[in-house]
N, C-alpha and C positions, 0 to 999 in steps of 0.2 A: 562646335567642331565635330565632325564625322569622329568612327573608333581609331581609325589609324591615324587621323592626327593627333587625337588626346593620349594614342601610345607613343608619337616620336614625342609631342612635348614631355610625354614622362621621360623620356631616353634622355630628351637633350637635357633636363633639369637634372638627373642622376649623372651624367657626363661631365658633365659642366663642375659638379658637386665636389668631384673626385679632389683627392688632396694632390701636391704640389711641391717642390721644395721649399720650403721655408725664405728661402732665399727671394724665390720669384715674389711670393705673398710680402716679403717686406719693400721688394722694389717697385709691387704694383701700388701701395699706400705710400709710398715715397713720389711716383709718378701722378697718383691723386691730389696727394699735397699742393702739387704747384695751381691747382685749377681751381682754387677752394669755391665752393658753394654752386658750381657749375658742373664736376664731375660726377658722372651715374654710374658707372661700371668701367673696372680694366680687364680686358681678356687677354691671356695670354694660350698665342696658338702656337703655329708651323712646328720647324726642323728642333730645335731644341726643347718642345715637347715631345714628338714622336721619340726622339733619343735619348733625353733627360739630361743630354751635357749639356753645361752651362757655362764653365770657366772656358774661356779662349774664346767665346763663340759671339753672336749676336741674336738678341731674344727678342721677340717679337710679339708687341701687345698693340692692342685696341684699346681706345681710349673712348669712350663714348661721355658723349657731353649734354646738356641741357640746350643750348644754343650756341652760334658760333658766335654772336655778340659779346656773349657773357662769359666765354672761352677766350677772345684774346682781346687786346690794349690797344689794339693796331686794326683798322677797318681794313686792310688789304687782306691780311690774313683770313675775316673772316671773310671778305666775300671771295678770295683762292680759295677756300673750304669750301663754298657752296657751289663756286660754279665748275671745279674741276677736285671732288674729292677723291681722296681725304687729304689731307696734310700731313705730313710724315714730318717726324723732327727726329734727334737723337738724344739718347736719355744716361746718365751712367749711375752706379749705385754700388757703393761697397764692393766696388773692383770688378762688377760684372756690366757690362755694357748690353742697350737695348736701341731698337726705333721705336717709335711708336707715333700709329696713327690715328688721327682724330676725326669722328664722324660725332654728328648729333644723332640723338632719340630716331630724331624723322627718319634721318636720312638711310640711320642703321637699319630699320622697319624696311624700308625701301628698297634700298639695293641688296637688302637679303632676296625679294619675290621677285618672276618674273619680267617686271614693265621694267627692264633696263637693259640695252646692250651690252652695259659694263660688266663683266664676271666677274669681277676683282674680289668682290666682298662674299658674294653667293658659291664659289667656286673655294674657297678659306674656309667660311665655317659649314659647309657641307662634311669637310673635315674634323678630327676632334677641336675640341679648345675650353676653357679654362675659364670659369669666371673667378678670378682673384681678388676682388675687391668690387664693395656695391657698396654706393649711398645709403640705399635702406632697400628692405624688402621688393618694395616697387621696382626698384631701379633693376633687380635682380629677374623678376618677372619681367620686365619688357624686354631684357635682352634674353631672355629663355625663350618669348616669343618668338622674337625677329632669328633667332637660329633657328627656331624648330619649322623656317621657311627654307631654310636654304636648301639639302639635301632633298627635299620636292622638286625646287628649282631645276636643281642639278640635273636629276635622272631626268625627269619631266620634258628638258629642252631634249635630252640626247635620246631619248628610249626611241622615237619616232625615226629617227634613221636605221636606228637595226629593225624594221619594217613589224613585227610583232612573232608571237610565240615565243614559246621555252627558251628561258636563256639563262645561263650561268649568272648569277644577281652579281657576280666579282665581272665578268666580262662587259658589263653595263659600267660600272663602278669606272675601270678602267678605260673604258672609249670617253663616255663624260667626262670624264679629268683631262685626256689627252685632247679633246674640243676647247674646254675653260684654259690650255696651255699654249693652242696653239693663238690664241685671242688675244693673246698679251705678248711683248718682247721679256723674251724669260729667257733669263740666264743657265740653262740649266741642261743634262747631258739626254740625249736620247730614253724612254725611259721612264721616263722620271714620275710620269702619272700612277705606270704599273709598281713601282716599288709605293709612292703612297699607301695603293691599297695594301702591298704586300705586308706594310710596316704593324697591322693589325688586320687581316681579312675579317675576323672571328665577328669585328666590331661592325663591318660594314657589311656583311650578312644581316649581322641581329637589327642595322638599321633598314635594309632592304623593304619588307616586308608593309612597317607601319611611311617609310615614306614614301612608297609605290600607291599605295590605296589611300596616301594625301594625296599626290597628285594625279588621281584616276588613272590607273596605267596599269593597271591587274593588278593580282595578287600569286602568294608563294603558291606553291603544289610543290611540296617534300621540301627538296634543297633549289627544286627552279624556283624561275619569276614568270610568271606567265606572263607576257605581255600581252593587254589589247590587242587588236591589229591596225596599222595605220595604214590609211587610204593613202594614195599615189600624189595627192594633193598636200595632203599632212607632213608627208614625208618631204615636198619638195617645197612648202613654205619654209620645213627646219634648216633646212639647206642653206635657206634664202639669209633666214636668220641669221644660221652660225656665220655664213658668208659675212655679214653685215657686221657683226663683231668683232669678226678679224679686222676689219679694215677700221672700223671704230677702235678695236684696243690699244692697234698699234698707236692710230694715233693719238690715243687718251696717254699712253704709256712714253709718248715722248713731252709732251703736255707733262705730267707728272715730273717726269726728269728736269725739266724746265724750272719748275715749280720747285723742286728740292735744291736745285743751286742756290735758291735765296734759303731754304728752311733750316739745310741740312750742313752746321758744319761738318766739313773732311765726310763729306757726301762721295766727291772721287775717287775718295783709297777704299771706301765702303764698298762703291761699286764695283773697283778693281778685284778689292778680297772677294766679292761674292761670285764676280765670273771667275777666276782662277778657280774659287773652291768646287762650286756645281760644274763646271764646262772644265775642269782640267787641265785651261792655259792658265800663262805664266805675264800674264799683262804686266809691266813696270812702268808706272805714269811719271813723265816729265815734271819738271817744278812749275811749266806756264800750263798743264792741264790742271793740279789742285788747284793753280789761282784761276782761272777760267774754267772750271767745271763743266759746264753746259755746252762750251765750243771744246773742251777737249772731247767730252761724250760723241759728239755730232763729228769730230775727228777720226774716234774709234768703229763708230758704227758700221762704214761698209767693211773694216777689215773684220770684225766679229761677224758680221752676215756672212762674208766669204766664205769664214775658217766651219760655221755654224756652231760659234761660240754662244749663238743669241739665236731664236726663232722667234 
């Protein structure tokens, strides 16, 4: 590895390291338990890490597994896992409730780097996150790896449309987030990429530097980010790109929803509480959309487009 990726892997390994509520670390050993001899690491990221509330909320971890054979009982589950990941299920523990989703080894290594349309997983932990639980040593290092891809990923796809030169390393920060958001149907209010950064800038500065000169893209001068410059060509292959995601996420992102009406019980009120919560309406689900999940969601859809409940 070049010096700036052996400085983000030192970031993401001390990142990762930070301590936790006690709470989460016994509900991630609790969420390993069920997997026994197949689980390698649980991380715990998003909205109730950046805030630290837990009670009333829903937490959310990654489950990383050895294989999806040896992770479930049932052959459909694992090949849902392989061919449209990850699988999300729901998890509860000593009164705090969580999802959690399920990638292997591979996969996680994978949809951290560039070679996928998918943002889902590179677009997360480009963000902080939490290793709460490892197998062993290994298991702990290969997911320190596969993070210390993502935030390369991230700026790497977006730096090229802000054409090159001097740039605020937060105003990179926040257009690449707002790219990985528009790529998916997300629940959530206008926004919402630039309060991420906002929620620690201090952190996503100090990560700027060593994951720009990972993915060759310049380096700092003072508090800019010097960018390379991108050629007329570069700039409009990323175009092409990010184009190609959108149209990809959305439709991975209803694939997924599809996919959670078998995984996920009271998957519908889940959904409901989370558009209400990020998007500020007041969704009330009928008793025939918790039993039909998947047609109540496909029911809701154009009035959430309308209202721009969902983008």
């Amino acid at each position: 590895m070049d010096s700036g990726s052996d400085t983000l892997r030192s970031l993401v390994a001390a990142e990762l390291a930070e301590p936790v509520d006690p709470r989460v670390t016994q509900m991630a050993a609790a969420l390993a338990a069920l997997y026994p001899g197949t689980a390698r690491a649980v991380l715990f990221y998003g909205s109730c890490l950046r805030t630290a509330e837990l009670d009333g909320q829903m937490l959310d971890f990654y489950l990383i597994v050895s294989s999806y054979e040896a992770a479930y009982g049932k052959r459909w589950l694992a090949r849902a896992n392989r061919a449209v990941p990850p699988n999300v299920f729901p998890f509860e523990h000593q009164g705090l409730a969580a999802k959690y989703a399920v990638l292997s080894e591979a996969d996680f290594i994978r949809l951290n780097g560039p070679r996928t349309l998918s943002v889902s997983v590179w677009a997360r932990f480009a963000q902080p996150s939490r290793l709460v639980w490892a197998a062993d040593e290994a298991a702990g290092i290969s997911a320190a790896d596969a993070i210390a891809l993502a935030a390369p990923t991230l700026l790497g796809e977006a730096a090229p449309l802000l054409g090159g030169g001097m740039v605020d390393p937060l105003v990179l920060w926040r257009q690449a987030f707002a790219l990985t958001y528009s790529a998916e149907l997300r629940a959530e209010r206008q926004g919402r990429a630039v309060s991420v950064v906002e929620a620690d800038p201090e952190r996503y500065r100090h990560f700027t530097g060593p994951a720009a000169e990972a993915a060759g893209l310049g380096s700092l001068v003072g508090d800019a980010l010097h960018l390379n410059p991108a050629s007329e060509r570069e700039r409009r292959r990323a175009a092409q790109r990010w184009a190609r995601r959108r149209r990809a996420g959305k439709a991975l992102s209803v694939l997924r929803l599809a996919k959670a009406s078998f995984t996920f019980a009271g998957g519908a009120d889940y959904l409901a509480w989370k558009i209400n919560r990020h998007a500020g309406t007041d969704i009330v689900l009928k008793p025939w959309q918790r039993r039909w999940p998947l047609l109540g969601a496909v029911t809701l859809l154009p009035r959430l487009l309308k209202r721009g409940a969902i983008r």
